[in-house]
matplotlib code that plots the C-alpha trace (Angstrom):
import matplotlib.pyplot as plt

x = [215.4, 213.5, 210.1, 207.8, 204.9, 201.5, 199.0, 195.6, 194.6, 190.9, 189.3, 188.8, 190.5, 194.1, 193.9, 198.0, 200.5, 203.6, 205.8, 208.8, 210.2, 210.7, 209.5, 206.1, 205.4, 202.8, 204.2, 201.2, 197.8, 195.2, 193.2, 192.7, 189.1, 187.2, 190.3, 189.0, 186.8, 187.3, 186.1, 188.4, 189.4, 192.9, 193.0, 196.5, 197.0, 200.4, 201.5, 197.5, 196.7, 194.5, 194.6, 192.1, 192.0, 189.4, 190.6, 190.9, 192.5, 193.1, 194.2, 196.1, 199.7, 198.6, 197.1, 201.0, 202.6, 200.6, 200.6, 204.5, 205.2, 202.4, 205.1, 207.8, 206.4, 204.7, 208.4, 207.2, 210.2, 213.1, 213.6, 211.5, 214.8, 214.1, 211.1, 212.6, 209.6, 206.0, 203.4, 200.5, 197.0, 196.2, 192.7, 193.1, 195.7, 194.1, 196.4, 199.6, 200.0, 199.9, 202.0, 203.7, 205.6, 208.2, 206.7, 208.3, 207.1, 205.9, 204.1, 202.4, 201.5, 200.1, 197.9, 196.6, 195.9, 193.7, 191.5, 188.3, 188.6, 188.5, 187.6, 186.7, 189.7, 192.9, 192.8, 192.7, 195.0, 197.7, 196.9, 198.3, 201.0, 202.2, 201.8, 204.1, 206.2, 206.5, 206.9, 209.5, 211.6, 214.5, 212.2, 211.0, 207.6, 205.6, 202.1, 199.9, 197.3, 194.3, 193.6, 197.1, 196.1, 193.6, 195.7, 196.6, 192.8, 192.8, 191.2, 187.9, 187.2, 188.1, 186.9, 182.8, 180.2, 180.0, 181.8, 185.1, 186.1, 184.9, 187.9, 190.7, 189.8, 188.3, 189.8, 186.5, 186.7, 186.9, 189.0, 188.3, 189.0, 189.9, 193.0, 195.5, 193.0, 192.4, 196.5, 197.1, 194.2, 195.1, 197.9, 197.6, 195.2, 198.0, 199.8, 197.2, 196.9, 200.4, 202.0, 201.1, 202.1, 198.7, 195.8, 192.5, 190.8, 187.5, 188.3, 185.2, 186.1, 182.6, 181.7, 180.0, 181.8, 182.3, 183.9, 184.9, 188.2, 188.8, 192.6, 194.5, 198.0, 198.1, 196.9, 193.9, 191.5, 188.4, 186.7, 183.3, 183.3, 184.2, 184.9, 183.9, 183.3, 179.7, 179.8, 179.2, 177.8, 175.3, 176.7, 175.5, 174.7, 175.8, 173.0, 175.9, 174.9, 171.8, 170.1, 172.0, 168.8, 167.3, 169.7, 167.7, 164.2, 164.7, 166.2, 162.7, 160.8, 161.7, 163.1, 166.7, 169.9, 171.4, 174.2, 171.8, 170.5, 174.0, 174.4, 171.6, 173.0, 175.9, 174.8, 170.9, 170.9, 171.8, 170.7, 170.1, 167.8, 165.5, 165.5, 165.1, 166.2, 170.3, 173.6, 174.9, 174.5, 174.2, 171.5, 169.6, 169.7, 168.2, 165.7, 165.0, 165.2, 161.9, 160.0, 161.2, 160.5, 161.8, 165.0, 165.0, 164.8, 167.3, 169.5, 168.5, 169.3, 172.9, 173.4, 171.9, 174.4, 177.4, 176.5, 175.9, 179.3, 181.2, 179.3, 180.1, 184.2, 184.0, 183.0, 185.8, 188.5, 187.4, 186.6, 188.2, 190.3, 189.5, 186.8, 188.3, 186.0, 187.4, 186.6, 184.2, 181.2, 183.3, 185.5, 182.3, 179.3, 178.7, 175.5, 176.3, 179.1, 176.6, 173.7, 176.1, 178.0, 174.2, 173.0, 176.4, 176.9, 174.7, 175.7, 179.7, 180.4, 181.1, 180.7, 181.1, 181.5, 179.0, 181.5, 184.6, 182.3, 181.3, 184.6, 185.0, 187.9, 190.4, 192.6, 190.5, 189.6, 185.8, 185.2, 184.5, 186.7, 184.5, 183.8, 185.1, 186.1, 188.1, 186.5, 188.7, 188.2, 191.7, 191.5, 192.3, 195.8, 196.4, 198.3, 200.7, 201.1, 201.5, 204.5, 206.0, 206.0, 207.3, 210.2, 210.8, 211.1, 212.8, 215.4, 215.3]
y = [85.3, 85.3, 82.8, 84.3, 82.6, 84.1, 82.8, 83.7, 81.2, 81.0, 78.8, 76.0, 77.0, 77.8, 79.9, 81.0, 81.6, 81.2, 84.1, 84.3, 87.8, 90.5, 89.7, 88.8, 86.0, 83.5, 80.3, 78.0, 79.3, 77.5, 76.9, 74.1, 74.0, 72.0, 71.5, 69.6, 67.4, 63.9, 65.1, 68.6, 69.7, 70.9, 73.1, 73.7, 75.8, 76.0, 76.3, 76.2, 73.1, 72.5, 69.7, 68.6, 65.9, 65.1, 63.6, 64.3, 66.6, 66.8, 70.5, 72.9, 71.6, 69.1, 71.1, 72.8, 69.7, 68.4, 72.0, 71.7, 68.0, 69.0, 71.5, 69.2, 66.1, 68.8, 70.1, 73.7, 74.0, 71.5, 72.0, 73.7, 75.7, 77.5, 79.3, 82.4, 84.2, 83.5, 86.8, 85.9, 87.8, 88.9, 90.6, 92.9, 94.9, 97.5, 100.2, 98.6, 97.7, 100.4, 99.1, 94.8, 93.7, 90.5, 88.2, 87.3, 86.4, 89.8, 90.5, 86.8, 87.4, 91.2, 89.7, 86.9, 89.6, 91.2, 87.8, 90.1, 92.4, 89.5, 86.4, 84.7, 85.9, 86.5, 83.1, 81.4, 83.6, 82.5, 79.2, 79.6, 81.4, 78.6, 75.9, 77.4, 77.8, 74.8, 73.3, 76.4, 77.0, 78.6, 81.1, 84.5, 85.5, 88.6, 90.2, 91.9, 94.2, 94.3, 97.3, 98.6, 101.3, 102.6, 104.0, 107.2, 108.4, 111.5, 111.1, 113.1, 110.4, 107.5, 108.1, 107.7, 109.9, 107.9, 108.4, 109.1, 106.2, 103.7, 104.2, 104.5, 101.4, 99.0, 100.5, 101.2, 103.0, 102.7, 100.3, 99.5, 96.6, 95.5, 98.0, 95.7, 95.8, 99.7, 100.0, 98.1, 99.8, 103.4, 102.8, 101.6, 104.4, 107.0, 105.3, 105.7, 109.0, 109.8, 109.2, 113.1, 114.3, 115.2, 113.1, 112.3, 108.7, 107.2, 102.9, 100.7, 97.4, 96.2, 92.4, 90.2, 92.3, 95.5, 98.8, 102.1, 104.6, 108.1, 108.3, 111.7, 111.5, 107.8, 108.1, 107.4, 109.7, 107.9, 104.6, 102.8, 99.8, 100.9, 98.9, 95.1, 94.6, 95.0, 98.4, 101.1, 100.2, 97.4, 94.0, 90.6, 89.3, 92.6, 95.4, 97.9, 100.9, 101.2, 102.8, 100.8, 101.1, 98.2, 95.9, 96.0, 96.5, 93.3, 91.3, 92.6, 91.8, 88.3, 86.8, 87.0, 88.0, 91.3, 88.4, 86.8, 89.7, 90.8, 87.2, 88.4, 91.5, 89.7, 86.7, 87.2, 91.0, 92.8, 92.0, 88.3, 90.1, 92.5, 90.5, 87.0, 85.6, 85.8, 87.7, 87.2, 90.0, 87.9, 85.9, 89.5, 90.7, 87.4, 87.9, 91.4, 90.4, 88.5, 91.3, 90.5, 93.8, 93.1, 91.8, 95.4, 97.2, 95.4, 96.4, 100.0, 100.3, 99.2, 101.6, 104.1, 103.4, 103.5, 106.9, 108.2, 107.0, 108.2, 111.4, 112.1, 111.6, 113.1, 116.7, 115.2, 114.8, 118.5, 116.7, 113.7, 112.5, 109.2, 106.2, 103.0, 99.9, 96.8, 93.2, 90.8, 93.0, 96.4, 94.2, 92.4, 93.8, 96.1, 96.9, 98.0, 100.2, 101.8, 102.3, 103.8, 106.6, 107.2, 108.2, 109.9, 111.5, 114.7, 115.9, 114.9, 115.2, 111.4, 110.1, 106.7, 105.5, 102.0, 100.4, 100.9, 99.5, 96.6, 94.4, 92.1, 92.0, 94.2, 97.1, 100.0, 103.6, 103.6, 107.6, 109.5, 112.5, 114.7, 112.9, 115.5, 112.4, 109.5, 105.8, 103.2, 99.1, 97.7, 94.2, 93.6, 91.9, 91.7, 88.7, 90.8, 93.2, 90.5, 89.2, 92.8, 93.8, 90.4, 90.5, 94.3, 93.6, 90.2, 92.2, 89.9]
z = [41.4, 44.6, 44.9, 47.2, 48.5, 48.9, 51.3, 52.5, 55.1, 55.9, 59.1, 56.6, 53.7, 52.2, 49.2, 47.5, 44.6, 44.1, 42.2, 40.4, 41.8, 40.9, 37.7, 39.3, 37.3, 38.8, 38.7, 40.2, 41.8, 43.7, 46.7, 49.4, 50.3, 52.9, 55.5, 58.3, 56.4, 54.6, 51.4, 51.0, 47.3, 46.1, 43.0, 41.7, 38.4, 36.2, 32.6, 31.3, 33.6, 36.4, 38.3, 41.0, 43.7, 46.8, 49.3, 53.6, 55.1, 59.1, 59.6, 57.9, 58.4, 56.3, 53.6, 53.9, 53.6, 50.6, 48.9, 48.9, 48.6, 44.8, 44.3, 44.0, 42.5, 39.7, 39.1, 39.8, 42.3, 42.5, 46.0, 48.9, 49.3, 46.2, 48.2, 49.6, 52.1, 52.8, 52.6, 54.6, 54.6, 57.8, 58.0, 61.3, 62.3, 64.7, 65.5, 66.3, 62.2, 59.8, 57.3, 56.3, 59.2, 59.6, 61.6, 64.8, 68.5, 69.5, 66.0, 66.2, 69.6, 68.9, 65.9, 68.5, 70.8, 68.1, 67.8, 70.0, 66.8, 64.0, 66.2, 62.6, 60.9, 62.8, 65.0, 61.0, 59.3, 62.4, 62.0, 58.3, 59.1, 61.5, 59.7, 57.0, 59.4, 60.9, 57.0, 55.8, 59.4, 57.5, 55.3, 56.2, 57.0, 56.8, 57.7, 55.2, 57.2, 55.4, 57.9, 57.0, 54.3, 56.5, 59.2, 57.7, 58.7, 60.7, 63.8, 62.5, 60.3, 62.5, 65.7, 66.2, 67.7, 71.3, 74.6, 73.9, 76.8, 74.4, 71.8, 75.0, 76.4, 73.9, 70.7, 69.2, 66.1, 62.1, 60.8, 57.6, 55.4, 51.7, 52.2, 50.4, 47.3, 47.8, 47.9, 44.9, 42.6, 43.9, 42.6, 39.5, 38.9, 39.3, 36.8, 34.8, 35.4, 34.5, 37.9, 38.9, 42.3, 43.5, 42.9, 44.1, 43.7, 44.9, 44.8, 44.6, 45.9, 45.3, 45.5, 47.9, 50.6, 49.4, 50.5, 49.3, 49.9, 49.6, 48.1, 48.6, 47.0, 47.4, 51.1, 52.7, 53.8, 54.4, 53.8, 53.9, 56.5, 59.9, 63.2, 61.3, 57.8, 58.7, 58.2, 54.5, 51.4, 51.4, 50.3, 49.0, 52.6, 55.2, 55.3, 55.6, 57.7, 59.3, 62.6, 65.7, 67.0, 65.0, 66.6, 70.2, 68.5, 66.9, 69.6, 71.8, 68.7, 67.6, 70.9, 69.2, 71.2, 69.9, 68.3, 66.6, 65.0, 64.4, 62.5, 60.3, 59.3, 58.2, 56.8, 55.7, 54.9, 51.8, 48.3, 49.6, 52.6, 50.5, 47.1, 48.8, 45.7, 46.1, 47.1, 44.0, 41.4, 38.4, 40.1, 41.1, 37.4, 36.2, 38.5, 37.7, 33.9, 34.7, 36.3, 40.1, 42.0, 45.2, 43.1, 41.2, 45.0, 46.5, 43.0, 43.4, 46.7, 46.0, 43.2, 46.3, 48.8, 47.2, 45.1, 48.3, 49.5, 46.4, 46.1, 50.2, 49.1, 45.8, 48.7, 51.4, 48.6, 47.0, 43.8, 41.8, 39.3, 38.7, 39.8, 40.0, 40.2, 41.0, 42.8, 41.4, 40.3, 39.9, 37.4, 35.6, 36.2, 33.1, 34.0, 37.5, 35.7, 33.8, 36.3, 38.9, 36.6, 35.1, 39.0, 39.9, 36.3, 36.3, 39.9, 39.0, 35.5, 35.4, 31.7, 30.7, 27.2, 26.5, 24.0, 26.5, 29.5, 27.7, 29.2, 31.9, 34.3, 32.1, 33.0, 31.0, 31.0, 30.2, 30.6, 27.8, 26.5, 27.9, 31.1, 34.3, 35.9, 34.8, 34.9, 35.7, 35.5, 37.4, 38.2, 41.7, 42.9, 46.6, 46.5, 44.6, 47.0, 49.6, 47.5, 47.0, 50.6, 51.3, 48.9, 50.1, 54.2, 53.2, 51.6, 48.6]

ax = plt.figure().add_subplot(projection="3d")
ax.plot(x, y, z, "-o")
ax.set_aspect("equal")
plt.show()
């Protein structure tokens, strides 16, 4: 049985598991945090133990070599030969990738080439990649797009209102993001539909970042953020869309260049921005809990913008057969659950039963019987979708 490795490699970080495959079993989980610095952390997760260590770490071919030489003095593996392929995250894509891909000179080099369309994400999901490399020469590697599930958008839906010029020679268009996660809880909710052979979904991926897609027989149509993650719903830190305008008006305004206003938008906007209290939900409803208005507008205009989002692909998709809410609030956040059907319900038929809501993180259907709309809660899994594709183009 095959042992894939799944890796998301951040610019400081090194998050992965380890499954046993095709059975999909996890066999150890963790993260390595702080890589660069003398104090980093590494987490490592098996059989019901976590273990936990501080110590420094130069890059990340050394997080690599002390992830694998834990491997084998924890007895997860008996030998590094027992590790079959490597799935790596990679966040952008652009048009070149619409689906996993081996990894091989030209694909490293395309993905590098990409770096002006995820400079904070693509240089640090190669440098991953490589150090695995350098550690597992003999092993297979391949590239999950998190782009990938985007690129069966028409053109009408992809392409922006500006000079057409813009998209031929700078690639300017929607992207999208979170596809890996929009894949794997599409289609779960199919399954969970009955596995028919038509079917319409609307994912939430809704956390800190968050994003929606418009499924149409497992394909999809339409999603939420668009050329960076910037764009769609409002997130815990991103404004999400707004007048382009502002951008400019600001920078004359405040003395800011148009990237520092930019850095704003991504990293002081959103519920932390208009509630000036946090980006975190649970923080918001706390606040709100103790009469905080500007907490309970920053909360209403969340549950705003992505009912207008869902309601504008419930019309593209000609109606829906099921809601799936996934990611760290659409998994937990009851109360989000609950406000969002309660806007979206008398417009869409979208019931929700309180006693099924009232779960955290669990595969469910929370719709009533009478609900026009099924309500799904699927927990997220894209590092299992990194280790399927890997075990599939691997030929394991």
């Amino acid at each position: 049985m095959p042992k894939i490795m799944a890796v998301n490699a951040g610019s400081s970080s090194l998050k992965f598991q380890l499954f046993d495959m095709p059975s999909e079993h996890v066999l150890v989980a963790g993260v390595i945090e702080r890589i660069g610095m003398e104090d980093a952390i590494v987490t490592i997760k098996y059989d019901g133990k976590k273990k936990e260590q501080v110590l420094p770490i130069k890059d990340h071919s050394v997080a690599v070599k002390i992830l694998l030489d834990a491997l084998i003095s924890e007895k997860i593996v008996e030998s590094l030969s027992e590790i079959n392929g490597v799935g790596h995250r990679v966040v952008h894509g652009g048009e070149e990738f619409a689906q996993s891909i081996v990894i091989d000179h030209r694909v490293e080099s395309t993905i590098d080439e990409l770096r002006d369309l995820a400079p904070l994400h693509n240089p640090a999901n190669l440098t991953g990649y490589r150090a695995f490399r350098d550690a597992l020469p003999g092993v297979g590697h391949v590239a999950v797009f998190d782009t990938a599930f985007h690129q069966t958008m028409e053109a009408d839906r992809y392409i922006y209102p500006i000079p057409y010029e813009f998209y031929e020679q700078y690639k300017v268009r929607r992207y999208g993001f979170h596809g890996t996660s929009h894949m794997y809880v599409s289609q779960q909710a199919i399954q969970m539909l009955g596995n028919p052979k038509e079917s319409r979904i609307i994912t939430c991926h809704i956390g800190n970042g968050a994003s929606l897609a418009a499924v149409l027989n497992g394909k999809c149509i339409d999603t939420s953020m668009g050329f960076t993650p910037l764009g769609g719903v409002m997130m815990g830190t991103r404004s999400g869309d707004m007048d382009p305008a502002i951008v400019t008006y600001l920078a004359k305004k405040t003395g800011k260049t148009a990237e520092n206003v930019i850095n704003v938008l991504n990293k002081n906007s959103g519920l932390l921005g208009v509630s000036g209290v946090s980006s975190d939900a649970r923080d918001i409803m706390d606040a709100i809990d103790k009469g905080n208005e500007r907490a309970k507008l920053a909360r209403q205009i969340h549950i705003n913008t992505v009912a207008n989002f869902l309601a504008s692909y419930y019309v593209e998709l000609g109606g829906c057969d099921a809601i799936v809410f996934t990611a760290g609030l659409g998994e937990n956040d009851i109360r989000f659950r609950q406000e969002l059907c309660d806007k979206i319900g008398p417009a869409l038929g979208v019931k929700i039963d309180a006693a099924k809501n009232n779960v955290r993180c669990k595969l469910t259907d929370i719709a009533t019987p009478d609900s026009k709309v099924r309500v799904f809660i699927v927990p997220t899994n894209e590092e299992l979708m990194i280790a399927r594709d890997t075990t599939s183009l691997l030929a394991l």
